[in-house]
MDAnalysis code that builds the backbone (N, CA, C; Angstrom):
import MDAnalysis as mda
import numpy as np

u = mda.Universe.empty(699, n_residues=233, atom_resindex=np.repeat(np.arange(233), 3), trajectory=True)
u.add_TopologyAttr("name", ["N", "CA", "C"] * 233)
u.add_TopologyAttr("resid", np.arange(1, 234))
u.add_TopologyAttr("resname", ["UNK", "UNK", "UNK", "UNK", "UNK", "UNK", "UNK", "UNK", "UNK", "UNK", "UNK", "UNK", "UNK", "UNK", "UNK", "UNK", "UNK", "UNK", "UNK", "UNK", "UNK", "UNK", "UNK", "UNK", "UNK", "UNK", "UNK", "UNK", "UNK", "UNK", "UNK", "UNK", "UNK", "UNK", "UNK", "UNK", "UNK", "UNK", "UNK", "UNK", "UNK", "UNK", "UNK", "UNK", "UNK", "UNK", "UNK", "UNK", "UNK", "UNK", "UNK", "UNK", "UNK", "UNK", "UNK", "UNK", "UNK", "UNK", "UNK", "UNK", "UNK", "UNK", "UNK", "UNK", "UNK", "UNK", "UNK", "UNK", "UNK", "UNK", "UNK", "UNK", "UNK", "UNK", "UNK", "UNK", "UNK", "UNK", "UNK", "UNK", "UNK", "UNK", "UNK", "UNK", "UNK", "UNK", "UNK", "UNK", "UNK", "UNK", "UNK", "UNK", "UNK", "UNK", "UNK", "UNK", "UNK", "UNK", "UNK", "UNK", "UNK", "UNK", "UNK", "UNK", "UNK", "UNK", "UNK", "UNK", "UNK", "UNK", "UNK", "UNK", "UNK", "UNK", "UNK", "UNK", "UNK", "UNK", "UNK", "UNK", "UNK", "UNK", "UNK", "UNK", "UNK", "UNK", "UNK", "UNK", "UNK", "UNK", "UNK", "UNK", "UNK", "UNK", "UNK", "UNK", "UNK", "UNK", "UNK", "UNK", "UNK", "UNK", "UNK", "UNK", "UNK", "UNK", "UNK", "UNK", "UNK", "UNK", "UNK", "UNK", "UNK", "UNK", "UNK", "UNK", "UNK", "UNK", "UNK", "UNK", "UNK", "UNK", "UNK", "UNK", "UNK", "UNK", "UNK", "UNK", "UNK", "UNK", "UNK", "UNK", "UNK", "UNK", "UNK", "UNK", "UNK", "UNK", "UNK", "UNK", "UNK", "UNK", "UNK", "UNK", "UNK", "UNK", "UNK", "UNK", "UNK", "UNK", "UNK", "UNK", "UNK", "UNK", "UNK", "UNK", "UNK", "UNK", "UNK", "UNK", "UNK", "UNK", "UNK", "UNK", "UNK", "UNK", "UNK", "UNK", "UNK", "UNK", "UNK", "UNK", "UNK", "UNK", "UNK", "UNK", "UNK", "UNK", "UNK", "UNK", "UNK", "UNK", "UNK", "UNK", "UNK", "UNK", "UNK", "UNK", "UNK", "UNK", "UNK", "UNK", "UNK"])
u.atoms.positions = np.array([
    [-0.854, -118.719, 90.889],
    [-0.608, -120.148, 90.966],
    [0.136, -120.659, 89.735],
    [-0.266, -119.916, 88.618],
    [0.545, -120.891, 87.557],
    [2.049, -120.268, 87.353],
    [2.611, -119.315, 88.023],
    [4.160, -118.620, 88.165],
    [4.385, -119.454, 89.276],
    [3.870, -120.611, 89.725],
    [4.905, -121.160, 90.916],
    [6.235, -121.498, 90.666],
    [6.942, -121.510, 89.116],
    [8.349, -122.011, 89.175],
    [9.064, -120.211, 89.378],
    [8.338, -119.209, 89.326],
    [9.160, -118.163, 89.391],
    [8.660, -117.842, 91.265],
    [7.852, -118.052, 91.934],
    [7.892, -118.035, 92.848],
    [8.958, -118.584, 93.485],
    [9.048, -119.884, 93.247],
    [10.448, -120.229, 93.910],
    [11.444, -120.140, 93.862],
    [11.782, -119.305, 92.482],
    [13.367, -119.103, 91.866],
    [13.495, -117.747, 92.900],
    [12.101, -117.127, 93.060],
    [12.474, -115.909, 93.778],
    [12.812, -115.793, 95.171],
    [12.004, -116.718, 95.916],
    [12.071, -117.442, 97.112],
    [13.205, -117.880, 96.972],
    [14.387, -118.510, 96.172],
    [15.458, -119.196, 97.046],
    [16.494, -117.762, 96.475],
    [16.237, -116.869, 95.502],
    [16.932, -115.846, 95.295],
    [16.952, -114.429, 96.917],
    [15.673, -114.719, 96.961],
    [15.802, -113.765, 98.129],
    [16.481, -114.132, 99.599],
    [16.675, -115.686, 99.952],
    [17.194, -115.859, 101.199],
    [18.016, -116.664, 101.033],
    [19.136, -116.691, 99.615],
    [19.916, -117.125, 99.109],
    [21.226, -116.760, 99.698],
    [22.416, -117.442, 100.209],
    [23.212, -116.859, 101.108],
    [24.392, -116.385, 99.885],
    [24.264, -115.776, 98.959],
    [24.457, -115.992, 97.760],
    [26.399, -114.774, 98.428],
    [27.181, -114.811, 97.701],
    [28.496, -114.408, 97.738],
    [29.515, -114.352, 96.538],
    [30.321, -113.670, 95.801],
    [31.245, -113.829, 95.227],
    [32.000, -114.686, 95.195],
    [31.854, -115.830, 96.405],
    [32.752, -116.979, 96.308],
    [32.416, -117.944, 94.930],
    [33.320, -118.072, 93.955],
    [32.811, -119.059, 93.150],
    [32.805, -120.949, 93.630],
    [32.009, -121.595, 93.314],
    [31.633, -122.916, 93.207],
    [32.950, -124.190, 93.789],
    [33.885, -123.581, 92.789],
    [35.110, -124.518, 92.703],
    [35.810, -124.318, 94.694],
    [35.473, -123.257, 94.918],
    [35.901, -122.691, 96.425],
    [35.240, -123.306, 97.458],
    [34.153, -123.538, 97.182],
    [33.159, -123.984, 98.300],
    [33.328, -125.570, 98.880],
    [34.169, -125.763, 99.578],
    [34.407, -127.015, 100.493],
    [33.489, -127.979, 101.489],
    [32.650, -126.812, 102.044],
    [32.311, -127.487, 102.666],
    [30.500, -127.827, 102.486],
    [30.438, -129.311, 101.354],
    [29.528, -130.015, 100.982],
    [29.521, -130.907, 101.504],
    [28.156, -131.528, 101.531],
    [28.005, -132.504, 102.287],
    [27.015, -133.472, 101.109],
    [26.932, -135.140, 101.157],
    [26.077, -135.569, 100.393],
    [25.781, -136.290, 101.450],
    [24.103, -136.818, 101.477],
    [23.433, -137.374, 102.449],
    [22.767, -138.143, 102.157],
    [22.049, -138.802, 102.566],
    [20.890, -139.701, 102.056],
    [19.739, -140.451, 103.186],
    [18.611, -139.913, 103.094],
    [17.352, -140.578, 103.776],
    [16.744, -141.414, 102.897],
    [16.455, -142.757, 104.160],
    [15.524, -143.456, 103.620],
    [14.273, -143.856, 104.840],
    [12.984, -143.709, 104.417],
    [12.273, -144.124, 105.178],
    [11.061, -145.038, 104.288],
    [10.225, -145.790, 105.942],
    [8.896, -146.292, 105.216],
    [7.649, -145.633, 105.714],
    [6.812, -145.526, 105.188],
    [5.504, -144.786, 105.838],
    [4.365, -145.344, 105.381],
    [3.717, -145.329, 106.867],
    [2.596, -146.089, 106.261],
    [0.757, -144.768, 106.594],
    [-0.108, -145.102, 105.660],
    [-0.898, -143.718, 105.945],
    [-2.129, -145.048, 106.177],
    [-3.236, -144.670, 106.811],
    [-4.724, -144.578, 106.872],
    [-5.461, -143.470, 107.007],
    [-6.898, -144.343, 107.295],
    [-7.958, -143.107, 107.464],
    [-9.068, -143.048, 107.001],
    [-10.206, -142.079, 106.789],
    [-11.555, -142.107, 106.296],
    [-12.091, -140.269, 106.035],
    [-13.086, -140.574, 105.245],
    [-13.671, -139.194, 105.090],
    [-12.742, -138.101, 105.648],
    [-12.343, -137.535, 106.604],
    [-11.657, -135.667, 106.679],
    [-10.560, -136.179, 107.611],
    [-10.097, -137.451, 107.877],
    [-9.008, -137.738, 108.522],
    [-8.304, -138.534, 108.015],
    [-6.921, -138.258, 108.184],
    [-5.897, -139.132, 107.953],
    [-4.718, -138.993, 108.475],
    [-4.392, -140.365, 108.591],
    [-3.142, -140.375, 109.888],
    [-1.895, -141.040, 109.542],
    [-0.404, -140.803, 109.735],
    [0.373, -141.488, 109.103],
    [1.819, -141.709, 110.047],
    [2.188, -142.541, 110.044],
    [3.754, -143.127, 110.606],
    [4.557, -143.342, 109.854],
    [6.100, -143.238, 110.314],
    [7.117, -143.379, 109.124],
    [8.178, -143.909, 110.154],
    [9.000, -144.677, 109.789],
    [9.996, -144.616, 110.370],
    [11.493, -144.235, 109.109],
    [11.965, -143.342, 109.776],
    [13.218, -142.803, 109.214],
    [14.708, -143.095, 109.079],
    [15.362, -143.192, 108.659],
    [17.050, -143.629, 108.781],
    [17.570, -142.736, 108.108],
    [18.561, -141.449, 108.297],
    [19.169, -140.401, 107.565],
    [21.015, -140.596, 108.343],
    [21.586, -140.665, 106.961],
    [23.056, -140.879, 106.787],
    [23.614, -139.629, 106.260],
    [24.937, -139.037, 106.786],
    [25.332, -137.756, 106.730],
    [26.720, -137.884, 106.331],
    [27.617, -136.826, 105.888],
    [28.875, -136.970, 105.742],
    [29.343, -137.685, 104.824],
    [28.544, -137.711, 103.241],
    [28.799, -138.502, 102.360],
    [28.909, -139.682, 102.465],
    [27.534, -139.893, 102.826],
    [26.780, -141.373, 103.669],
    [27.838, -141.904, 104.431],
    [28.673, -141.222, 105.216],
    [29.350, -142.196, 105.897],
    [29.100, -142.482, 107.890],
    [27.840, -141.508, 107.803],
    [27.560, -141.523, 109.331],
    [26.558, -141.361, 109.149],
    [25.820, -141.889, 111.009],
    [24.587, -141.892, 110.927],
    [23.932, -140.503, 111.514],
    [23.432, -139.897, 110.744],
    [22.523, -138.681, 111.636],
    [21.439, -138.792, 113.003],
    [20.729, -139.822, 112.322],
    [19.634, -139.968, 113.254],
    [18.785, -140.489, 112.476],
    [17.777, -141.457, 113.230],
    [16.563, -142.557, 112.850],
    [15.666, -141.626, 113.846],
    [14.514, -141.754, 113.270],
    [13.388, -141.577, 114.181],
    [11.845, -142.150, 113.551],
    [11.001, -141.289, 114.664],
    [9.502, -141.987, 114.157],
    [8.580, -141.000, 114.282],
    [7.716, -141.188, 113.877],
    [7.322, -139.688, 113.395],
    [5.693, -140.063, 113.124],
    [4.740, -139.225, 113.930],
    [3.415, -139.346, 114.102],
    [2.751, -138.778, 113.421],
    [1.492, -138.370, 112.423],
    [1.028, -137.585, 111.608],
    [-0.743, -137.698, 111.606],
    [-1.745, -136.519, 112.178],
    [-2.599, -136.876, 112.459],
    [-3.038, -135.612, 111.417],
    [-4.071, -135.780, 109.691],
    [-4.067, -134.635, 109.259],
    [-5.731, -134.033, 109.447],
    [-6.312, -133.168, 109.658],
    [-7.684, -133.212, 109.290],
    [-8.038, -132.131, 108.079],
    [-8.881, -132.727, 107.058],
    [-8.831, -132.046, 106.284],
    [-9.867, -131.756, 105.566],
    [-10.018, -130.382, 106.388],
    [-10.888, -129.067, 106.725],
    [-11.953, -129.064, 105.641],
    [-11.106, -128.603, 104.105],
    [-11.980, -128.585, 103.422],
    [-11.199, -128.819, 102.023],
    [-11.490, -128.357, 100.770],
    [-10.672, -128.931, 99.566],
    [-9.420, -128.315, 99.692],
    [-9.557, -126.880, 100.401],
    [-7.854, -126.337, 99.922],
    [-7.234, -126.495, 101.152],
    [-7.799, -126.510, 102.212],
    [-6.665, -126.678, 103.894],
    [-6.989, -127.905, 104.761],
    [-6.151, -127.899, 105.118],
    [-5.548, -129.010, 106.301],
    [-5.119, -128.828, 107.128],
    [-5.370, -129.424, 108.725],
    [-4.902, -128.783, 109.820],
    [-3.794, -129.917, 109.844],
    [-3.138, -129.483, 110.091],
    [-1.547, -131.097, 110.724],
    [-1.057, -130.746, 111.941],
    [-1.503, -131.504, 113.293],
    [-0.234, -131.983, 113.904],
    [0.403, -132.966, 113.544],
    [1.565, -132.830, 114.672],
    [2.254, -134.219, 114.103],
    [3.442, -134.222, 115.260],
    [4.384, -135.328, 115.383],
    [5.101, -135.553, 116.724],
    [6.280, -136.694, 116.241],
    [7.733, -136.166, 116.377],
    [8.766, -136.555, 115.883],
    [9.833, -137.172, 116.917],
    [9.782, -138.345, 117.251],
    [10.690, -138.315, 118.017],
    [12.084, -139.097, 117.170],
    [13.052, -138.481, 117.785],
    [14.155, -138.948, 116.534],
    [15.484, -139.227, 118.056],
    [16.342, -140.200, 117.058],
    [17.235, -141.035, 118.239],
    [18.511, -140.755, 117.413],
    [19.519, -139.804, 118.490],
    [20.455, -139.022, 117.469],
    [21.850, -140.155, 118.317],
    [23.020, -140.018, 117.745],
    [24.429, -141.038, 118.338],
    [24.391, -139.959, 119.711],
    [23.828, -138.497, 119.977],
    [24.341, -138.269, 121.075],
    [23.099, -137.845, 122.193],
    [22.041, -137.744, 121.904],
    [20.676, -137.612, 122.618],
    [19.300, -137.926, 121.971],
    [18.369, -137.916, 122.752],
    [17.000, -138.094, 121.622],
    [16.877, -136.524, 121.835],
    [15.970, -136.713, 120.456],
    [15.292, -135.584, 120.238],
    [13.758, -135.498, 120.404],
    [12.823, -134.555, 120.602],
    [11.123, -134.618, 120.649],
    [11.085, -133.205, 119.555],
    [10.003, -133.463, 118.703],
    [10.148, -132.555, 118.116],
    [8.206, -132.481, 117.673],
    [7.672, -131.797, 118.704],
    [6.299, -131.691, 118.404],
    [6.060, -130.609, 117.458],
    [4.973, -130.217, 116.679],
    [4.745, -129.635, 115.755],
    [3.686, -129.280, 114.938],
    [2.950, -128.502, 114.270],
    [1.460, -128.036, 114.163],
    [1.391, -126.999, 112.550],
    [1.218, -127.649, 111.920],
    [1.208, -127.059, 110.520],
    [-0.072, -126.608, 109.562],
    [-0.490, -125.732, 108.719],
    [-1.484, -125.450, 108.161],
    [-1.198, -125.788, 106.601],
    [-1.853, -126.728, 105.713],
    [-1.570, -126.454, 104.472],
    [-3.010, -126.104, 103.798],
    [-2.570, -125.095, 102.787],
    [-3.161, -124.718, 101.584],
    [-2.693, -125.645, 100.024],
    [-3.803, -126.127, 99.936],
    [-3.682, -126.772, 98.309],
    [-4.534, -126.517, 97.257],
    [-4.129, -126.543, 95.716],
    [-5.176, -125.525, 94.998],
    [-4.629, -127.217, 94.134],
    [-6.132, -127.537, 93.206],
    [-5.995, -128.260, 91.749],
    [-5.740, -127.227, 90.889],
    [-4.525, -127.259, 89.953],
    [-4.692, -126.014, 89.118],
    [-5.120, -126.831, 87.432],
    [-5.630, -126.551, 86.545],
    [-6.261, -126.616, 85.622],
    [-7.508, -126.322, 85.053],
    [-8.361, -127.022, 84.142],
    [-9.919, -126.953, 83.515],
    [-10.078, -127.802, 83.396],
    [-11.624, -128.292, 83.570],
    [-12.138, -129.334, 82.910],
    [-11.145, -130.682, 83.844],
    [-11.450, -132.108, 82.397],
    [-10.988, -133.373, 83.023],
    [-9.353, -132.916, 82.992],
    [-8.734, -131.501, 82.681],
    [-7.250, -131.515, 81.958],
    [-6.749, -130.885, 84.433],
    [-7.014, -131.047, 85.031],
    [-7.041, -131.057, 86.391],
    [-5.727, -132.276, 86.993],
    [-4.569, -132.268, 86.416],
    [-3.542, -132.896, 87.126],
    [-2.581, -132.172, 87.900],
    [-2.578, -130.846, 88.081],
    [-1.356, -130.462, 88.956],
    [-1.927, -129.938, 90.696],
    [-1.127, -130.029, 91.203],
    [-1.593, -129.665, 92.492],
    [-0.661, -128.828, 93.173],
    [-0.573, -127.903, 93.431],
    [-0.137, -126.554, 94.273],
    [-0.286, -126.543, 95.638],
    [0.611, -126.767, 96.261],
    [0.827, -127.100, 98.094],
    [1.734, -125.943, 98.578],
    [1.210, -125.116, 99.530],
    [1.655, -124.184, 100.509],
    [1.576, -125.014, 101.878],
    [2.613, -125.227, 102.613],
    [2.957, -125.504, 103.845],
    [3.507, -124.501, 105.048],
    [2.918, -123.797, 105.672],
    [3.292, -123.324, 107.050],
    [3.197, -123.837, 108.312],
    [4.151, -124.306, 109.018],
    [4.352, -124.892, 110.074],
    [5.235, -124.702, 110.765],
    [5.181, -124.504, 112.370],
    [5.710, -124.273, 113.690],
    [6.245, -125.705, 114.275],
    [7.145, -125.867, 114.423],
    [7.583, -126.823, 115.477],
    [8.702, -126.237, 116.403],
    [8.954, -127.314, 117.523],
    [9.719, -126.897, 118.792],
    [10.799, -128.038, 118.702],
    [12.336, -128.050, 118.669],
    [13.072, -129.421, 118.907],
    [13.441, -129.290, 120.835],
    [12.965, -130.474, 120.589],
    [13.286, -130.432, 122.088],
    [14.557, -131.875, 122.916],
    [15.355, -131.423, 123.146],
    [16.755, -132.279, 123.235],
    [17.828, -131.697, 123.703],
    [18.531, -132.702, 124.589],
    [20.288, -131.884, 125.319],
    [19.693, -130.630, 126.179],
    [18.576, -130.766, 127.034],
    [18.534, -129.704, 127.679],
    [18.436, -128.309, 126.895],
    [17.641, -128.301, 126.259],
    [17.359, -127.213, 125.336],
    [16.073, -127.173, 124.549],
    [15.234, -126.066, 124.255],
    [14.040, -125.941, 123.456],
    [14.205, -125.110, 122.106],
    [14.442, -125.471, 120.743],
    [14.800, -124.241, 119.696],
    [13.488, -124.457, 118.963],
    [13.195, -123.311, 118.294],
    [11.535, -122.930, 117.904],
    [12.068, -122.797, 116.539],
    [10.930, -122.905, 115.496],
    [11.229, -122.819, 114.008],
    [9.858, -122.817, 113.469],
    [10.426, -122.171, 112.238],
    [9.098, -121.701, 111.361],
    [9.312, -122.234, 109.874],
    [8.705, -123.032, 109.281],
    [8.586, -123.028, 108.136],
    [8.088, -123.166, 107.105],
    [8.475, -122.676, 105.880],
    [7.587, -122.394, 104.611],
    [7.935, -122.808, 103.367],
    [7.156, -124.558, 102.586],
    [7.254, -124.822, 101.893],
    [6.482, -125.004, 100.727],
    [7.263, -124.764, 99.509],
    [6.053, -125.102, 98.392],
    [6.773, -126.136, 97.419],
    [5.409, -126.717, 97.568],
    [5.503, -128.119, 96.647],
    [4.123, -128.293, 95.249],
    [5.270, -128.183, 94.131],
    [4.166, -128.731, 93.290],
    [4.276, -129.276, 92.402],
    [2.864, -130.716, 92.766],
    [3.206, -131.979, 91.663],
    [2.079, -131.984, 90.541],
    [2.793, -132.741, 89.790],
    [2.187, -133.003, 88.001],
    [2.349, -133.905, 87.967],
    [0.735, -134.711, 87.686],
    [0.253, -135.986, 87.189],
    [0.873, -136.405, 85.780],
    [1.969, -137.132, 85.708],
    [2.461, -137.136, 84.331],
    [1.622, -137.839, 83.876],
    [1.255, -139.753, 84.094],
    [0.686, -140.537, 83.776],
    [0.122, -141.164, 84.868],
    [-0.955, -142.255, 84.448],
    [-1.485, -143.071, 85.651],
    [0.102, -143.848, 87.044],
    [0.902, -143.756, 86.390],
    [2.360, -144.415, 87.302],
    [3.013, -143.396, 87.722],
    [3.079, -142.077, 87.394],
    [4.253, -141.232, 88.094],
    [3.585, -139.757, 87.804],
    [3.835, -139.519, 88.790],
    [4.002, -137.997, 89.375],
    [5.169, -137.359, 89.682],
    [5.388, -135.935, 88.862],
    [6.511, -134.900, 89.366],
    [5.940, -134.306, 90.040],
    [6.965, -133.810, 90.924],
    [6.889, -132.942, 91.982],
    [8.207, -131.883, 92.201],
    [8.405, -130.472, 92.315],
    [8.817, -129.894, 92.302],
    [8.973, -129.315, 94.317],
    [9.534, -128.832, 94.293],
    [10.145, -128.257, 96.235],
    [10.938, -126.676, 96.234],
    [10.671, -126.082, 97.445],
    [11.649, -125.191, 97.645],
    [10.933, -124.113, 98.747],
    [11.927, -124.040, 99.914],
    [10.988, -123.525, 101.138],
    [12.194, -123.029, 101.840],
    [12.079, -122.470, 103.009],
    [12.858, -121.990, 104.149],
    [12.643, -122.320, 105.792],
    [13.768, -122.144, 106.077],
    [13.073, -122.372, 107.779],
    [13.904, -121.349, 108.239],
    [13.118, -120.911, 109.342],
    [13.361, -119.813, 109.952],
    [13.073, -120.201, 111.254],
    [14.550, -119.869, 112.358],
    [14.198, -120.652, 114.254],
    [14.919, -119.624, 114.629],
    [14.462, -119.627, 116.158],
    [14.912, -119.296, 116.939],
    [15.054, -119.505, 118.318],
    [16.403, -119.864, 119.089],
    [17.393, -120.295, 119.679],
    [18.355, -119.491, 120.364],
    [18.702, -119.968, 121.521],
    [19.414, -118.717, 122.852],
    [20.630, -117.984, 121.828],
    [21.246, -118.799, 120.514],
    [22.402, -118.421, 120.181],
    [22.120, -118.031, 118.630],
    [20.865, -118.189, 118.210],
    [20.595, -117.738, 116.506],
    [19.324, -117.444, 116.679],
    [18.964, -116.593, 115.999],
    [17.928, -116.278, 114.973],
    [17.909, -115.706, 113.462],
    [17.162, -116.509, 112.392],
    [16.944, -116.229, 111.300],
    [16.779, -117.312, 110.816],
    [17.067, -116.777, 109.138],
    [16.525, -118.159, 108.238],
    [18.385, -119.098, 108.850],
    [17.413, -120.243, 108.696],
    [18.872, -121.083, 109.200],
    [18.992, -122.200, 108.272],
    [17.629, -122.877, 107.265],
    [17.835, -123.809, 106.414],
    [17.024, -123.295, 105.001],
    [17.775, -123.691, 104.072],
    [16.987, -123.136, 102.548],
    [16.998, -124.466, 101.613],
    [16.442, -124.563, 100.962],
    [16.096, -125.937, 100.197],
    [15.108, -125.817, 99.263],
    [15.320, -126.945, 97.950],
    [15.104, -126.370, 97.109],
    [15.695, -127.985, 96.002],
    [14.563, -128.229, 95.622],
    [14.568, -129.721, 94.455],
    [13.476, -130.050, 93.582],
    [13.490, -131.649, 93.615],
    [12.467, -132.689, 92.995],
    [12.504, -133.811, 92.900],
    [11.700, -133.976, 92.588],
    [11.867, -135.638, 92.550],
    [10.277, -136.486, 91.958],
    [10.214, -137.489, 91.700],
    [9.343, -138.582, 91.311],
    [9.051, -139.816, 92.144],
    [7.337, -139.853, 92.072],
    [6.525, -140.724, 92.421],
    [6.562, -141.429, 91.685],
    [6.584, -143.126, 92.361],
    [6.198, -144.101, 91.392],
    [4.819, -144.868, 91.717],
    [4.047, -144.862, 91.196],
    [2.788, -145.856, 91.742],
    [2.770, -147.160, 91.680],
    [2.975, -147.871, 92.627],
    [3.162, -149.556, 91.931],
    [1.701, -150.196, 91.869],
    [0.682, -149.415, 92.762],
    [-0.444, -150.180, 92.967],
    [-0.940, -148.947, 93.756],
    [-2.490, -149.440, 93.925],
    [-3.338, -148.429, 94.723],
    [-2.732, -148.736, 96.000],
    [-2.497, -149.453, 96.431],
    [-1.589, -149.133, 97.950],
    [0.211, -148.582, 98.127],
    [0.580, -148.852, 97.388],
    [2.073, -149.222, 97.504],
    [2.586, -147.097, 96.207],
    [3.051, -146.813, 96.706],
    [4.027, -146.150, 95.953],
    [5.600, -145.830, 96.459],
    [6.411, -145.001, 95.614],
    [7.798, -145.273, 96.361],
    [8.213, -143.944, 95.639],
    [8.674, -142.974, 96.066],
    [8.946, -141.703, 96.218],
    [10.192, -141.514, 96.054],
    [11.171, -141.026, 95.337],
    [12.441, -140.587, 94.872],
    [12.808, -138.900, 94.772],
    [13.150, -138.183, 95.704],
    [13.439, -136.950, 95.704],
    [15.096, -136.893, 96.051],
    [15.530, -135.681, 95.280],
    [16.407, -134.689, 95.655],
    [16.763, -133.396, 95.582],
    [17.148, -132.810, 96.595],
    [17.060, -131.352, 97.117],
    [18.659, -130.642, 97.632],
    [19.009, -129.602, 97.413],
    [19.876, -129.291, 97.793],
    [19.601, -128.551, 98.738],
    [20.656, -127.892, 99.479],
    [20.373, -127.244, 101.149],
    [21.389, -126.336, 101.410],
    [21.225, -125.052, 101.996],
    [22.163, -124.684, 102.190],
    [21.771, -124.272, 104.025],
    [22.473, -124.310, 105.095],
    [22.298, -124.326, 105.949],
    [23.670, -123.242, 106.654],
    [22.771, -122.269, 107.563],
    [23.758, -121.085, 108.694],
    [23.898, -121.902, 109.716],
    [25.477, -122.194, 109.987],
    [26.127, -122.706, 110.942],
    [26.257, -121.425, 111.733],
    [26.489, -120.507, 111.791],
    [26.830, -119.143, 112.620],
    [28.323, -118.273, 112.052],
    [29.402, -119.042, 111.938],
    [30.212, -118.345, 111.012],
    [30.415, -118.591, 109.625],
    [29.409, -119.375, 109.134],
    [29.643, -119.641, 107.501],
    [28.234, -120.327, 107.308],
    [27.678, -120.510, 105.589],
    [27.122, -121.317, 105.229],
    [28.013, -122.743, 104.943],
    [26.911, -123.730, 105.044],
    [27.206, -125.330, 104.975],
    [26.166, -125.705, 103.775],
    [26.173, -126.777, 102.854],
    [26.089, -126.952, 102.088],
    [26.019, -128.737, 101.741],
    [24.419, -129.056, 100.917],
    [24.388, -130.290, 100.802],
    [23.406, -130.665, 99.918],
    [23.692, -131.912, 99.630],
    [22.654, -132.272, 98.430],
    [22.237, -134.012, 99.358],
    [20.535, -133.640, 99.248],
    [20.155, -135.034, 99.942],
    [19.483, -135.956, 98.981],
    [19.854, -137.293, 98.785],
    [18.717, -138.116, 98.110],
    [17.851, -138.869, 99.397],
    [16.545, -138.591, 98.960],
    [15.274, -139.214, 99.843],
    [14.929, -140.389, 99.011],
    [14.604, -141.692, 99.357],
    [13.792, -142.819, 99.389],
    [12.428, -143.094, 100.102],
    [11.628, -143.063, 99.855],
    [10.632, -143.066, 100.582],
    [9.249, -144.104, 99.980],
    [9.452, -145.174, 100.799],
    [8.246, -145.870, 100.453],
    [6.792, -145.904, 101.424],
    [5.601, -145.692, 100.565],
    [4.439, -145.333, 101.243],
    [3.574, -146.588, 100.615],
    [2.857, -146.575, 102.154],
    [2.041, -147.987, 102.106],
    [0.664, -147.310, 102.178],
    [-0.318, -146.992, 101.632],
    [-1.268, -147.039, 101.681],
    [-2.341, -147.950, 102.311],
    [-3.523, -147.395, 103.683],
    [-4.016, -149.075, 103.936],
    [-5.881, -148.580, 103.761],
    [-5.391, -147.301, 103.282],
    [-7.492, -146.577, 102.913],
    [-6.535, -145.302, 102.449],
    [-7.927, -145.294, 101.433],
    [-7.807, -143.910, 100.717],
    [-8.938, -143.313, 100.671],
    [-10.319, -143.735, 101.111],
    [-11.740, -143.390, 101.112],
    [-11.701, -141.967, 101.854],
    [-11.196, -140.858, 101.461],
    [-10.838, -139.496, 101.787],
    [-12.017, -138.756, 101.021],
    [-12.620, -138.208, 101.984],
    [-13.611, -136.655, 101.209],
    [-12.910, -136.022, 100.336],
    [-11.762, -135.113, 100.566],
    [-11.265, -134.362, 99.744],
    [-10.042, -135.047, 99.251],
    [-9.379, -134.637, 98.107],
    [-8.039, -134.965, 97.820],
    [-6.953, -134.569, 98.621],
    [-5.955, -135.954, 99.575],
    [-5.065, -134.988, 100.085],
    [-3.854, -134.163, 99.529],
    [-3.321, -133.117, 100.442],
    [-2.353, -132.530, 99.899],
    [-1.049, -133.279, 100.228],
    [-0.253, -133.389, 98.877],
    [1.023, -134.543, 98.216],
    [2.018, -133.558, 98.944],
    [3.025, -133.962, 99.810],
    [4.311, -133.101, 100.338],
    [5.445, -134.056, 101.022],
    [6.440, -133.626, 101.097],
    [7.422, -134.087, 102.070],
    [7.764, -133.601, 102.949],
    [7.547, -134.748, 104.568],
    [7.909, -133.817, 105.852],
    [9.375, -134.136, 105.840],
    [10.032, -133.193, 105.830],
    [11.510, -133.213, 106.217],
    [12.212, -131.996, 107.112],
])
């Protein structure tokens, strides 16, 4: 647990679409930007959350897709969490359904009152379902945040997805960032991440850097265990 920054250097080294092409060559980038709001409740081993989404593509100059997005977590015990959850997203050329069923593992890592970082393993299955078609995916993220002060939290990212589809299989998205929590109040915080991406189109990698906005409304926090801190994306 405490090599998680070499875990992930190794993780994006190993399914890194990595090439002799140098930097200055690589054309085809993309800059993006999501913003959503989310709001969470809940009590003792449940908690449930909605968001609605807006993601802009093509060096913010188009719209990807808005959607809404269901989140029901139960949580099991201090280190796991069961998650479904249910995505429906409204693209310029079809909707999408994108149901989905995830397991996380979370560890407090420290001693004593010195207990601010938190270590998040995410594995999760979902199905997109849209345009007459079903594509399956697997993925595996790790996230881990540090209590800087009572107002902000870092958080660190970097995971893979792996689907499969009548015309691909393999890893098809890699990613890999950070970003900062702001606390404005026991209800209210507002979330600032960015991540870069590299994504298999089928004859080439594609390439992008996203900034996330994300404001979370808190309306109960009276939770048994501490939940585990992540971004669904």
């Amino acid at each position: 647990m405490k090599n998680f920054s070499l875990v992930i250097i190794l993780l994006i080294l190993i399914f890194c679409p990595c090439n002799t092409q140098s930097q200055e060559t690589v054309s085809n980038w993309d800059n993006q930007f999501f913003i959503g709001n989310k709001v969470t409740w809940g009590s003792e081993n449940w908690r449930y959350s909605g968001e609605l989404q807006t993601r802009f593509v093509q060096n913010y100059q188009s719209l990807d897709r808005w959607f809404v997005e269901g989140v029901a977590t139960y949580m099991a015990s201090q280190h796991y969490e069961l998650v479904p959850d249910l995505r429906i997203s409204v693209r310029p050329e079809f909707m999408e359904y994108r149901p989905g069923f995830g397991v996380i593992r979370k560890d407090i890592l420290g001693k004593g009152e010195n207990r601010h970082q938190q270590f998040v393993q995410q594995l999760k299955y979902q199905a997109d379902i849209g345009n007459s078609r079903v594509n399956h995916g697997l993925r595996y993220i790790l996230f881990y945040n540090n209590v800087l002060n009572e107002k902000l939290i870092a958080t660190g990212i970097g995971g893979v997805f792996y689907s499969w589809k009548p015309n691909f299989n393999g890893v098809e998205y890699i990613r890999a960032g950070g970003g900062l929590a702001y606390i404005i109040s026991d209800q209210h915080t507002i979330n600032f991440t960015y991540f870069v991406g590299a994504a298999d189109i089928g004859d080439d990698w594609v390439y992008s850097g996203s900034f996330v906005v994300q404001l979370i409304i808190n309306i109960r926090k009276a939770y048994k265990y501490i939940p585990a801190k992540y971004i669904m994306f």
